[in-house]
C-alpha positions as a Markdown table, in Angstrom:
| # | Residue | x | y | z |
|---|---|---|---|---|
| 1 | Unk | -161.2 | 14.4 | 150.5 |
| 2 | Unk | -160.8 | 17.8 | 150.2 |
| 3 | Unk | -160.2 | 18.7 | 146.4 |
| 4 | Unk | -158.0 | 21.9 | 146.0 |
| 5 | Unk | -159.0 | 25.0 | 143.7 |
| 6 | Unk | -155.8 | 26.2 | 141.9 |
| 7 | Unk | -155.0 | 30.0 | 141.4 |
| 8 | Unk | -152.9 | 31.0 | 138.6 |
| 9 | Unk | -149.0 | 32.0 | 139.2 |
| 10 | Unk | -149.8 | 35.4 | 138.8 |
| 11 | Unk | -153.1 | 35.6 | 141.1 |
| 12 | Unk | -151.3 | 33.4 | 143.7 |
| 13 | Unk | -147.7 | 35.8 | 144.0 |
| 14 | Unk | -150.2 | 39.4 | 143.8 |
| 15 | Unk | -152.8 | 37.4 | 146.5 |
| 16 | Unk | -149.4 | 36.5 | 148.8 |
| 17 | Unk | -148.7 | 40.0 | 148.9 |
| 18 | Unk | -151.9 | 41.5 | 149.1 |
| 19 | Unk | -152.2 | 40.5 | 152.7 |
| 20 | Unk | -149.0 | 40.9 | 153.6 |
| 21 | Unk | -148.9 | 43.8 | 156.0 |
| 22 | Unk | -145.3 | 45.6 | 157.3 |
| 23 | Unk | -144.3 | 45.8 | 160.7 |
| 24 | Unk | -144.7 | 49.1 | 162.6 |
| 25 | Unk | -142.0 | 47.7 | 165.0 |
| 26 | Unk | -138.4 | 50.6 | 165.1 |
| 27 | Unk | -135.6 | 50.5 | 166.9 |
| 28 | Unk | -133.1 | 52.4 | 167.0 |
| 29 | Unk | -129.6 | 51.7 | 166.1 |
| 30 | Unk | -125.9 | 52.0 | 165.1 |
| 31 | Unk | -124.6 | 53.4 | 161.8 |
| 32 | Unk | -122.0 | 49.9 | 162.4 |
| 33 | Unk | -124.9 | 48.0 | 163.1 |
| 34 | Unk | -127.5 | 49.4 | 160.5 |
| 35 | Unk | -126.6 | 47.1 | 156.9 |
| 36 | Unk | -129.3 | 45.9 | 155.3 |
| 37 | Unk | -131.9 | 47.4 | 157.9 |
| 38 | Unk | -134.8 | 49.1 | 156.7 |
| 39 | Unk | -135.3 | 52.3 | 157.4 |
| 40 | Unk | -138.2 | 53.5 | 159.4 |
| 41 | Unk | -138.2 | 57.2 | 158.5 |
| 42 | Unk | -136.6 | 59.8 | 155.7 |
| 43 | Unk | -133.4 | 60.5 | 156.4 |
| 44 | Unk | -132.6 | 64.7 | 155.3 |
| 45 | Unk | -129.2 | 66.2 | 154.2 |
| 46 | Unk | -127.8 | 68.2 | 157.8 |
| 47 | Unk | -124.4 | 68.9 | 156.3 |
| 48 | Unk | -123.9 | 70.0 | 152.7 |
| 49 | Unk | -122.2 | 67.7 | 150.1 |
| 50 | Unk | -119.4 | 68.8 | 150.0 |
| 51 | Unk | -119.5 | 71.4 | 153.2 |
| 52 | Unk | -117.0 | 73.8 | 151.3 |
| 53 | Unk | -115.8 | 74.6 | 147.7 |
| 54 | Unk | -112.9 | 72.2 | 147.2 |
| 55 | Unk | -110.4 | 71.2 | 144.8 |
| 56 | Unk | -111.3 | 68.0 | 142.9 |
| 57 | Unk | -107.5 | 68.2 | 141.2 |
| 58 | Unk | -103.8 | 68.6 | 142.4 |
| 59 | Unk | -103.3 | 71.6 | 141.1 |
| 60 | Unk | -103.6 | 75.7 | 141.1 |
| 61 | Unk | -106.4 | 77.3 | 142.0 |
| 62 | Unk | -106.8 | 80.6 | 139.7 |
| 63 | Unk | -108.8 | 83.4 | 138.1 |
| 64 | Unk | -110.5 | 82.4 | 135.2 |
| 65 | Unk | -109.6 | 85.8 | 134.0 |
| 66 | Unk | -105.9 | 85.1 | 134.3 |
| 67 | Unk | -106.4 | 82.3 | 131.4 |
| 68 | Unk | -102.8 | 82.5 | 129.3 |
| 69 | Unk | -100.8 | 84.6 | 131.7 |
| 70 | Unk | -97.8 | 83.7 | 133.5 |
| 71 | Unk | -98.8 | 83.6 | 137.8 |
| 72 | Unk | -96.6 | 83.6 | 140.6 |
| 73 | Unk | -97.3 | 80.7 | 143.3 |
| 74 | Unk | -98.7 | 82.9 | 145.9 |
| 75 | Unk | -99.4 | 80.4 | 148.5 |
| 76 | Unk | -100.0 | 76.4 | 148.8 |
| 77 | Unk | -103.1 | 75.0 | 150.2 |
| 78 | Unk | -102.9 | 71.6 | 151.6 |
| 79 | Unk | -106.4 | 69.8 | 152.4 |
| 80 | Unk | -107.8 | 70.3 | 155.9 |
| 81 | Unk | -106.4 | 74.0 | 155.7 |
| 82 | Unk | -109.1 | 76.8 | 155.4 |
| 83 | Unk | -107.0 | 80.5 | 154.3 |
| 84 | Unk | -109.0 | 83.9 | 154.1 |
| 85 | Unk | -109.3 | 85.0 | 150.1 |
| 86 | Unk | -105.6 | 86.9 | 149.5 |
| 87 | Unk | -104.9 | 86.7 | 146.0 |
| 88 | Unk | -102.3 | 89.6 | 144.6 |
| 89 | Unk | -102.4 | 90.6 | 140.8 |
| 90 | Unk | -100.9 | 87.8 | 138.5 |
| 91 | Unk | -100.9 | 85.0 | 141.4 |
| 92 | Unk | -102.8 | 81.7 | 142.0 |
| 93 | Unk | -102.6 | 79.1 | 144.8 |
| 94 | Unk | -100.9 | 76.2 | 144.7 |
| 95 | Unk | -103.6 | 73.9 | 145.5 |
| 96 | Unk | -104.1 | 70.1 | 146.9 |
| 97 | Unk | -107.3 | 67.5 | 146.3 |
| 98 | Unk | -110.0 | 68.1 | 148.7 |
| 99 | Unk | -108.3 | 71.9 | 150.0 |
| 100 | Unk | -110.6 | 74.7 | 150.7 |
| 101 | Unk | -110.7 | 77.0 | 147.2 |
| 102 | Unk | -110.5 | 80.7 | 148.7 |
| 103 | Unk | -113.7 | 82.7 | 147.4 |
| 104 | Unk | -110.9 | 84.7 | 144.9 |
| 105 | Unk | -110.5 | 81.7 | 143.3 |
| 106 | Unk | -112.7 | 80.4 | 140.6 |
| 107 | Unk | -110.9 | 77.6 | 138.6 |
| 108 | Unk | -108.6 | 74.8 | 138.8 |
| 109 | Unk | -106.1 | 73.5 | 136.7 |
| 110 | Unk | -104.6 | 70.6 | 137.3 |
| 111 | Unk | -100.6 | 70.3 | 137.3 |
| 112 | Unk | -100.6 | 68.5 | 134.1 |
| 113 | Unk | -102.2 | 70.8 | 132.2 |
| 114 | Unk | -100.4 | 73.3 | 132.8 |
| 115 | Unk | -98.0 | 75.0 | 130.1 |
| 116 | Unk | -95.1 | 75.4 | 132.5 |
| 117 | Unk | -94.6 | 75.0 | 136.1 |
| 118 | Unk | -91.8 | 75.8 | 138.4 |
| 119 | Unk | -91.4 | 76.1 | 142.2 |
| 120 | Unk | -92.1 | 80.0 | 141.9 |
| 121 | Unk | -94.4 | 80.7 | 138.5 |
| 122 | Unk | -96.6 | 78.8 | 136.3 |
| 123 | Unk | -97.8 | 79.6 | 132.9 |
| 124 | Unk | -101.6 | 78.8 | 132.3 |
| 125 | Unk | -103.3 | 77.4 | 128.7 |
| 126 | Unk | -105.4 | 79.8 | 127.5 |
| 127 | Unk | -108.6 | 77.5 | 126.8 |
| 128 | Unk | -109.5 | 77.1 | 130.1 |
| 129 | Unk | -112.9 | 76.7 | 131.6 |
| 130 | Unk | -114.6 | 78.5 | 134.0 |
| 131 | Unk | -115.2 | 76.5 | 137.5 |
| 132 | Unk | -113.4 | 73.5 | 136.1 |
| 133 | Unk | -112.5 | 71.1 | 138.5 |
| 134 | Unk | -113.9 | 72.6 | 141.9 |
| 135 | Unk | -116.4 | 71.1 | 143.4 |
| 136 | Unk | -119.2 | 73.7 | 144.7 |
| 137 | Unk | -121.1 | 73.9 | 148.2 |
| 138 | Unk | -123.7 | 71.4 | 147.8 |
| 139 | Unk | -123.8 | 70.7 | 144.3 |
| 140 | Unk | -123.9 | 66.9 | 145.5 |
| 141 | Unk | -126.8 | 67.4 | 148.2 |
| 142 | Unk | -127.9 | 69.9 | 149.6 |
| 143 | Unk | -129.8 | 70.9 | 153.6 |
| 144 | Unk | -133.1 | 69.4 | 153.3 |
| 145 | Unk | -132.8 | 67.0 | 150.9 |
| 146 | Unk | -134.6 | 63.9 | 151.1 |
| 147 | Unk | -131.3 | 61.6 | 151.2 |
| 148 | Unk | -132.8 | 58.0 | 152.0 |
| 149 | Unk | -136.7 | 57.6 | 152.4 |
| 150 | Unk | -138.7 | 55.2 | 154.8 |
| 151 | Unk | -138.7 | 51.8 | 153.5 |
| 152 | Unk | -135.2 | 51.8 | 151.9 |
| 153 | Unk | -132.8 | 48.8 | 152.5 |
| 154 | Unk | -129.4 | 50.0 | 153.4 |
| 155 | Unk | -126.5 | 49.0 | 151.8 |
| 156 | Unk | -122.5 | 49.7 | 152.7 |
| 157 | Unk | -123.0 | 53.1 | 149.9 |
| 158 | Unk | -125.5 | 54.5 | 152.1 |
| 159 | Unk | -123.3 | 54.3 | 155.0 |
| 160 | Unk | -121.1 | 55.8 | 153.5 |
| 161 | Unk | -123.3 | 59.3 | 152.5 |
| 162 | Unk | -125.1 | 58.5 | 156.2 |
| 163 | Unk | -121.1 | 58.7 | 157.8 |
| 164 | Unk | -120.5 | 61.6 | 155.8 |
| 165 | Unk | -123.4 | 63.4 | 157.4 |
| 166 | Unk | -122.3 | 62.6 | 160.7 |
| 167 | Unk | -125.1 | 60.3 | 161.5 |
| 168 | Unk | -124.5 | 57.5 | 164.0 |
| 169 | Unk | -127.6 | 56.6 | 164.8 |
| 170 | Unk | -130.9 | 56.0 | 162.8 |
| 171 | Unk | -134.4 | 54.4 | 163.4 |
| 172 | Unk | -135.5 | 51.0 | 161.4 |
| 173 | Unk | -138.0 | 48.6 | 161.8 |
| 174 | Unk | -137.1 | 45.8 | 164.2 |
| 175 | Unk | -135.9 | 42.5 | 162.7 |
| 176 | Unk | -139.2 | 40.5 | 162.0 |
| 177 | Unk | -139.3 | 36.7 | 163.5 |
| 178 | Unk | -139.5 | 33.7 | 161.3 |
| 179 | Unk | -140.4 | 30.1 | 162.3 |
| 180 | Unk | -139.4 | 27.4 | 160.2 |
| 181 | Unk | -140.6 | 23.8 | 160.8 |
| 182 | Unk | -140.3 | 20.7 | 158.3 |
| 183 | Unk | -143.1 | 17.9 | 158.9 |
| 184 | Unk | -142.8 | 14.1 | 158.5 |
| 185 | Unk | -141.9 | 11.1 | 160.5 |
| 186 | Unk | -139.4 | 9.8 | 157.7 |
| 187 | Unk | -137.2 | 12.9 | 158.6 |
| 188 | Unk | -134.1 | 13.0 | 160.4 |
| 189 | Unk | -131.7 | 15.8 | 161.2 |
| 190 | Unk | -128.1 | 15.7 | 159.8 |
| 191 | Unk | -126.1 | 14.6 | 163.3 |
| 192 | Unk | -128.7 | 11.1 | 163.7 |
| 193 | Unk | -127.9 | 8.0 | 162.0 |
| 194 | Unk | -130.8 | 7.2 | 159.1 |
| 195 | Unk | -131.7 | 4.2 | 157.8 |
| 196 | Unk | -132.1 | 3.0 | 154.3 |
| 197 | Unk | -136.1 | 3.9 | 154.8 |
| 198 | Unk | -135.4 | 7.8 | 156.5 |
| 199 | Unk | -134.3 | 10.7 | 154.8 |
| 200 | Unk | -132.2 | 13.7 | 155.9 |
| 201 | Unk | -133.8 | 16.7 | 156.6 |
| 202 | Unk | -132.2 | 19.0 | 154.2 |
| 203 | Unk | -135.7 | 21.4 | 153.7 |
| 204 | Unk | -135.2 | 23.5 | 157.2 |
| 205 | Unk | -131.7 | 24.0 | 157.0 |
| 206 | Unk | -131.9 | 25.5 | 153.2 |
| 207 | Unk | -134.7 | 27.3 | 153.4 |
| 208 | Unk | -133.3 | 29.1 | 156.9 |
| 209 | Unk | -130.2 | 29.9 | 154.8 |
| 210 | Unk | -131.6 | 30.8 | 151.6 |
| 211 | Unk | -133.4 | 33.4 | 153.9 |
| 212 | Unk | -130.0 | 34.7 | 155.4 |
| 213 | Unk | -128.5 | 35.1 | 151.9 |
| 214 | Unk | -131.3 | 37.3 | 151.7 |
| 215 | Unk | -130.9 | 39.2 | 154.9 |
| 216 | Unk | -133.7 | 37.0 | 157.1 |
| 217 | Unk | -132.9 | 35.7 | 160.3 |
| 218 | Unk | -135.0 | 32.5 | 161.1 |
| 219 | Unk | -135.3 | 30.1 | 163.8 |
| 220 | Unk | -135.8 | 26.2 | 163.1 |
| 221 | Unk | -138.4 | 25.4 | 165.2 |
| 222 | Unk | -138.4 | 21.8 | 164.4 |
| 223 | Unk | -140.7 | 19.1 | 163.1 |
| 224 | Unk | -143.7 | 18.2 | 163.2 |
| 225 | Unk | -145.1 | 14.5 | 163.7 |
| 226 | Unk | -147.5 | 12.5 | 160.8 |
| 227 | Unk | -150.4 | 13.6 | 163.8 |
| 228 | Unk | -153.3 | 15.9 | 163.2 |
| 229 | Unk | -153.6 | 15.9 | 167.1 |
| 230 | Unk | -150.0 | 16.6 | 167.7 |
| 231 | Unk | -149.4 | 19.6 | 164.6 |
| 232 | Unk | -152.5 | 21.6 | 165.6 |
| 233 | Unk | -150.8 | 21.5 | 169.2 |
| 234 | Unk | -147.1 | 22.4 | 167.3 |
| 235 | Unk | -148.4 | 25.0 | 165.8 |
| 236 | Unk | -150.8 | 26.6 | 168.3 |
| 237 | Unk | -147.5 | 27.0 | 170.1 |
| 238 | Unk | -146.1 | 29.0 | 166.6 |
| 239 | Unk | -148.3 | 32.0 | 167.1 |
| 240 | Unk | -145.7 | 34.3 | 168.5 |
| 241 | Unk | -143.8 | 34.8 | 165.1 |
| 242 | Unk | -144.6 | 36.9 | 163.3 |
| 243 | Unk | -144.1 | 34.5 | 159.6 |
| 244 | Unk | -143.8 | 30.6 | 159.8 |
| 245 | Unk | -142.5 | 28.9 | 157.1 |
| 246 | Unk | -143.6 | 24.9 | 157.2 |
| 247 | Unk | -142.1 | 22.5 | 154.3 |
| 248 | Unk | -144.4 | 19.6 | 153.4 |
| 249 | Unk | -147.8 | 18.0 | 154.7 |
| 250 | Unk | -150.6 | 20.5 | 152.4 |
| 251 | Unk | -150.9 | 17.7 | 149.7 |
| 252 | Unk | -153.6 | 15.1 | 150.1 |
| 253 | Unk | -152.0 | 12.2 | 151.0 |
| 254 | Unk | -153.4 | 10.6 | 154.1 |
| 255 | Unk | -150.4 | 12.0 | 156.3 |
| 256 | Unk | -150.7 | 15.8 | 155.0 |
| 257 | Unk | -152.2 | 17.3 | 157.9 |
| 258 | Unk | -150.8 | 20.8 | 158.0 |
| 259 | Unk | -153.3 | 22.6 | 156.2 |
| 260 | Unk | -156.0 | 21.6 | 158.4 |
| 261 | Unk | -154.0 | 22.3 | 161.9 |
| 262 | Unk | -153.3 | 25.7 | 160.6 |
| 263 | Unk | -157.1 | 26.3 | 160.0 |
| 264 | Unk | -157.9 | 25.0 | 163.4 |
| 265 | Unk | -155.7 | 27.0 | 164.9 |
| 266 | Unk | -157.5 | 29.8 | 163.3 |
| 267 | Unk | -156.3 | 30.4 | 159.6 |
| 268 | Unk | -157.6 | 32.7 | 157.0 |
| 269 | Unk | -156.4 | 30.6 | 153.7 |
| 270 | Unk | -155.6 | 33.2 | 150.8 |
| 271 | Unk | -155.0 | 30.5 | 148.6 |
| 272 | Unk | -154.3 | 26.4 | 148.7 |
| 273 | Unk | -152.9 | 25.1 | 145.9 |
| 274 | Unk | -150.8 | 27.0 | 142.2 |
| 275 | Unk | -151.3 | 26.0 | 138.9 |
| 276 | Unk | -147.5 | 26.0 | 138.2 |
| 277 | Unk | -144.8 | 22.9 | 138.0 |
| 278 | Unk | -143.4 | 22.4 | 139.8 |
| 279 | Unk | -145.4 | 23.5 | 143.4 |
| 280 | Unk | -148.5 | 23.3 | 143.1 |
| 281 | Unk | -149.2 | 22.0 | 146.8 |
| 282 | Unk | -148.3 | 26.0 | 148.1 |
| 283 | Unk | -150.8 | 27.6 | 150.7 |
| 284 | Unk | -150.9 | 31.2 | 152.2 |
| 285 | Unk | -153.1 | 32.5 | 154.5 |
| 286 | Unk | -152.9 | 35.0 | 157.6 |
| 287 | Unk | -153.5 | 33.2 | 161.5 |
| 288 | Unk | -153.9 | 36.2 | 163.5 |
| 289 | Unk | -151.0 | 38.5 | 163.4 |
| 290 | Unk | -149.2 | 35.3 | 162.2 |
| 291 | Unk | -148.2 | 35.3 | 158.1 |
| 292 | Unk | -148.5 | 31.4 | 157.1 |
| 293 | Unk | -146.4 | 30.2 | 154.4 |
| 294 | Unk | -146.9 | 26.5 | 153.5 |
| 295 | Unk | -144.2 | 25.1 | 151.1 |
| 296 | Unk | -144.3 | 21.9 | 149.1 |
| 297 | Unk | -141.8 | 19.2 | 150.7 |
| 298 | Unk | -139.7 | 18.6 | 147.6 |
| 299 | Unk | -136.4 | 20.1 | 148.4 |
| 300 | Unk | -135.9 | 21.7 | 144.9 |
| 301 | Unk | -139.6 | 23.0 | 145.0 |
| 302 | Unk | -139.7 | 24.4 | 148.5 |
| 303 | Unk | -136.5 | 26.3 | 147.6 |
| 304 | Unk | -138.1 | 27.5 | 144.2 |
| 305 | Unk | -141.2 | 28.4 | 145.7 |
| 306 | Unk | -139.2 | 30.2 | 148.6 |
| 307 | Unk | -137.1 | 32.6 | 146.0 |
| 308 | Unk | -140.5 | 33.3 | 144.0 |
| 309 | Unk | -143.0 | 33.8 | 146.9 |
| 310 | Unk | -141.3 | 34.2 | 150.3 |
| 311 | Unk | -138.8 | 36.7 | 149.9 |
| 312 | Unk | -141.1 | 39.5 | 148.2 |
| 313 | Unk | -143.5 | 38.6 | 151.1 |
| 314 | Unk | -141.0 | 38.3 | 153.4 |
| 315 | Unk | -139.4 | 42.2 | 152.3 |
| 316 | Unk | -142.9 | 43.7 | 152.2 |
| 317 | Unk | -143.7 | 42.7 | 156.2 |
| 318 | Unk | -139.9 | 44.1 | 157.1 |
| 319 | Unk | -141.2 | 47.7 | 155.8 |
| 320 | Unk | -138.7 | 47.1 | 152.3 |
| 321 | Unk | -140.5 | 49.6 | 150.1 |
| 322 | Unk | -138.9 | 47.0 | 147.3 |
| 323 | Unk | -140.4 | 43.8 | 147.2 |
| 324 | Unk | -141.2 | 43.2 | 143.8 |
| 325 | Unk | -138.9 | 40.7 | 142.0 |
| 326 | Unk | -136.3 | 42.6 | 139.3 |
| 327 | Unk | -135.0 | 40.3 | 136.1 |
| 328 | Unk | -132.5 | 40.4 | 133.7 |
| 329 | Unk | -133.4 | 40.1 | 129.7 |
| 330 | Unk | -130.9 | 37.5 | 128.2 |
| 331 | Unk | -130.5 | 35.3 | 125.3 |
| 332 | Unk | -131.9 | 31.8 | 125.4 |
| 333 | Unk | -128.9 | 29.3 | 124.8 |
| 334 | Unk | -130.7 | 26.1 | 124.5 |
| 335 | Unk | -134.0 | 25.1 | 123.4 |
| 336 | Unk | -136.3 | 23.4 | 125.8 |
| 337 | Unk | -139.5 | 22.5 | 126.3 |
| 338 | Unk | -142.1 | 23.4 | 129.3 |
| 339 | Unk | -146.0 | 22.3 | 129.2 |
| 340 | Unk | -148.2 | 24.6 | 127.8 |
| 341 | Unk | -151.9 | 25.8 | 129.8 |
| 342 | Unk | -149.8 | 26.2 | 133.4 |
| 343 | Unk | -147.0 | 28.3 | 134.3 |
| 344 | Unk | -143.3 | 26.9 | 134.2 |
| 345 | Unk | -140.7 | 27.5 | 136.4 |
| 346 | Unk | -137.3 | 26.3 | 134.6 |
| 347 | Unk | -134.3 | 26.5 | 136.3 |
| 348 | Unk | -130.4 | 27.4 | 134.7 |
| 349 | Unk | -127.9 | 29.4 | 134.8 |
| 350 | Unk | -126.8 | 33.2 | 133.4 |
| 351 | Unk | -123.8 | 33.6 | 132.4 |
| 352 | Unk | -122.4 | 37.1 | 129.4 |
| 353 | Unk | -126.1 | 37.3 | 129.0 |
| 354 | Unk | -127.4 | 33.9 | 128.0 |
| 355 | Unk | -129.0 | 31.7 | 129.5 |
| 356 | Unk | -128.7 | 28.3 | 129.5 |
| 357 | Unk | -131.1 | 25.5 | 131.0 |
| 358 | Unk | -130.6 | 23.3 | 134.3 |
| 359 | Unk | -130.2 | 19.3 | 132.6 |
| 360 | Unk | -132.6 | 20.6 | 129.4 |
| 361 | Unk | -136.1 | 21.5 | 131.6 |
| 362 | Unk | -135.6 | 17.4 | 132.9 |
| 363 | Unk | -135.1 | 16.8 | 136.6 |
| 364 | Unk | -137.6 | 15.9 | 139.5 |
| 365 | Unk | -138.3 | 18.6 | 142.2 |
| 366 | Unk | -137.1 | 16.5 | 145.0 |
| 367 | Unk | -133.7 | 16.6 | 143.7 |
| 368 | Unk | -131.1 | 18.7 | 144.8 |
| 369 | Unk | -128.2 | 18.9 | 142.6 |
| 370 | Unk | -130.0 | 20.8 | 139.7 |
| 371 | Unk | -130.3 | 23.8 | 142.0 |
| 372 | Unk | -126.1 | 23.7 | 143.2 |
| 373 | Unk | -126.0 | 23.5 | 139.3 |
| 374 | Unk | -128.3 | 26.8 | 138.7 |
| 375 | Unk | -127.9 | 30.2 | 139.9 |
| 376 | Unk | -131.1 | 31.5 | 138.0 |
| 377 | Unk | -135.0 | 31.0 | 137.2 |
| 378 | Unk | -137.3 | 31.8 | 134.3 |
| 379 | Unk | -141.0 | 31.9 | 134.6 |
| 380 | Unk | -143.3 | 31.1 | 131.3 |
| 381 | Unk | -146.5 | 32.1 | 130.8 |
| 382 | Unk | -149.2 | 29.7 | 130.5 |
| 383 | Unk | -149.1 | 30.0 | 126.7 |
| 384 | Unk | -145.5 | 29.0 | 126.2 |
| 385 | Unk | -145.4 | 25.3 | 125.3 |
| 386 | Unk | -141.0 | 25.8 | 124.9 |
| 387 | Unk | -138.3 | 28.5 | 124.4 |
| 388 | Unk | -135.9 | 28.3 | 121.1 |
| 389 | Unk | -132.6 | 29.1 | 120.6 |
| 390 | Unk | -132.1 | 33.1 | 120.6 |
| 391 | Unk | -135.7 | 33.9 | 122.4 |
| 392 | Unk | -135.4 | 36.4 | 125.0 |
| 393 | Unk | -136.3 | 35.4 | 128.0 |
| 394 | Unk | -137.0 | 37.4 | 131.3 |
| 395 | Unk | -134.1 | 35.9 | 134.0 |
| 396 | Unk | -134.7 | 36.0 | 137.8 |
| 397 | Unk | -131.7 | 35.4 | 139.8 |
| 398 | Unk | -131.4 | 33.1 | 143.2 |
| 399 | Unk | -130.9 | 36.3 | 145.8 |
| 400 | Unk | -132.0 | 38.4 | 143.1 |
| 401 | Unk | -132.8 | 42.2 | 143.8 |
| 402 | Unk | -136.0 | 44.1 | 144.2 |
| 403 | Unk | -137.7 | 46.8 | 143.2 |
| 404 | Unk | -140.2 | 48.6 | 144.5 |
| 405 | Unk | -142.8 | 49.1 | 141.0 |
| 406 | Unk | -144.3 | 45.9 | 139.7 |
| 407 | Unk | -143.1 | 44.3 | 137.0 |
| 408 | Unk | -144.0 | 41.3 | 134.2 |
| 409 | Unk | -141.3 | 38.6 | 135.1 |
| 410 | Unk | -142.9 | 36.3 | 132.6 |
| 411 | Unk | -141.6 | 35.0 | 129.3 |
């Protein structure tokens, strides 16, 4: 029997990465068609933000000059309207949000500030400031500048700057594919009748939509039989994706037979096996173009493993310049207790900046309910034999956000 070498948390999640390589793949598409897409290239400022002096206020548009004097409503100036500069002695424009400011005009006062109005005349304070409520040509971005660079993840505030620039069509990197396959004869999909002695196969259809929450599309490609014959054939037949995912079978148990398929089909191993709990039965390894991710078969584990592990990989192969897991610093709400000389992975929930542990640290990892009752994960470091009331600890959220500078996520 094979006996398995363990890597560290830490060496395991840097080693996943390290041969994780981005797809060169682009396509170009629609600004409807583009959130959440990665962008392929920098995307430059073509238009000025704004395009034009405007008015950021309902208002008059004076000279700052004219500051206490009584002005005659020259003109009004409604938005979409563009007049030549034709300011007369003691007058001002009546002005609207987003109108044009005429280049004799350098100040606006809004309507309310004003001393008196009337349909003819206003009277302006005298403590007025200088450019005050117009915004200038450009001052929010300017030609050339850099406005989104290659690798960024677009979100519905990017299409928004991208639709002001009167873009409406960009280049990103094409969707990446993703296998994912469960293994084991006890398994049986949702729609078949199971016995007392079969189990559902909940593994495929979480992990496929914990990648969608996440901005993945995956395709379940099935399971695999307890045969070595039969899953080195399966997965032979994989090598087209560019990731596959696999849930169980890497242990040592007589019927764990994925690990060695996937190295006779020609995988590089980058690591078999974590010192954490739970998952330690996790293996990585590349298979030609082919990224191999081989998840423990415990529901709660293989979901764990899969918010830790898979998505940074996962982002770093789409061309997401931010792969690297962000957390939150909270207060600890509850004392519990995780084994000391291995890393822990402790599940809970945040909530006004405490958090507070999934059933005290005690569950097994082929349950499921702890995870519907937790929307968050803390890490310890091997030297951590519990967490008291008050600690601060280092929160990781379930569809937590990235960022692209590496940071220490343990406690």
């Amino acid at each position: 029997m094979k006996k398995l070498t363990y890597l560290n948390f830490e060496e395991a999640a840097k080693k996943s990465l390290e041969i994780a390589e981005p797809t060169n793949l682009i396509e170009s598409i629609s600004i409807t068609d583009c959130l959440e897409r990665i962008l392929s290239t920098d995307i430059l400022c073509v238009k000025n933000l704004p395009s034009f002096d405007n008015s950021a206020m309902d208002g008059f548009a004076v000279r700052f000059s004219d500051a206490g004097k009584e002005l005659n409503v020259q003109q009004t100036i409604l938005a979409g309207q563009s007049i030549k500069p034709c300011l007369e002695e003691n007058s001002c424009y009546r002005i609207m949000t987003g109108a044009k400011v005429p280049a004799d005009a350098d100040t606006i006062i809004p309507i309310e500030n004003m001393i008196e109005v009337n349909e003819s005349s206003v009277v302006l304070p005298s403590d007025i400031k200088k450019g005050s409520n117009k915004r200038f040509k450009g001052e929010e971005q300017s030609l050339g500048n850099v406005l989104f660079k290659k690798g960024d993840k677009l979100k519905a505030t990017s299409i928004a700057i991208l639709a002001a620039q009167g873009i409406t069509t960009l280049e990103v990197y094409k969707k990446i594919t993703v296998a994912v396959v469960s293994t084991g004869n006890e398994l049986k999909e949702p729609w078949m009748n199971a016995s007392e002695d079969e189990i559902y196969n909940s593994n495929s259809y979480a992990i496929i939509s914990q990648l969608k929450e996440n901005g993945f599309d995956a395709t379940y490609a099935g399971t695999v039989p307890d045969s070595l014959e039969a899953t080195v054939s399966y997965i032979r037949e994989l090598k087209n994706y560019d990731v596959i995912i696999t849930t169980g079978g890497i242990s040592l148990g007589d019927a764990d037979f994925i690990a060695e398929a996937y190295e006779q089909n020609g995988l590089e191993v980058a690591f078999h096996g974590i010192k954490v709990k739970p998952g330690r039965p996790t293996m990585m390894g590349k298979m030609g173009k082919t990224y191999v991710m081989a998840l423990p078969g415990n529901p709660l584990t293989a979901m764990v493993k899969a918010a830790l592990l898979a998505i940074p990989v996962l982002n770093k192969i789409q061309g997401n310049s931010a792969f690297f897991h962000d957390f939150i610093c909270a207060k600890n709400a509850q004392m519990f207790k995780v084994k000391a000389g291995r890393t822990n992975v402790v599940l809970g929930n945040l909530s006004q900046g405490e958090f507070t542990v999934t059933q005290q640290n005690k569950y097994g990892s082929g349950m499921l309910s702890p995870l519907v009752q937790s929307n968050a994960i803390v890490v310890t470091n091997e030297g951590r034999a519990g967490i008291e009331v008050g600690d601060s600890v280092k929160v990781i959220l379930f569809n937590s956000s990235l960022i692209k500078s590496q940071t220490d996520i343990f406690n």
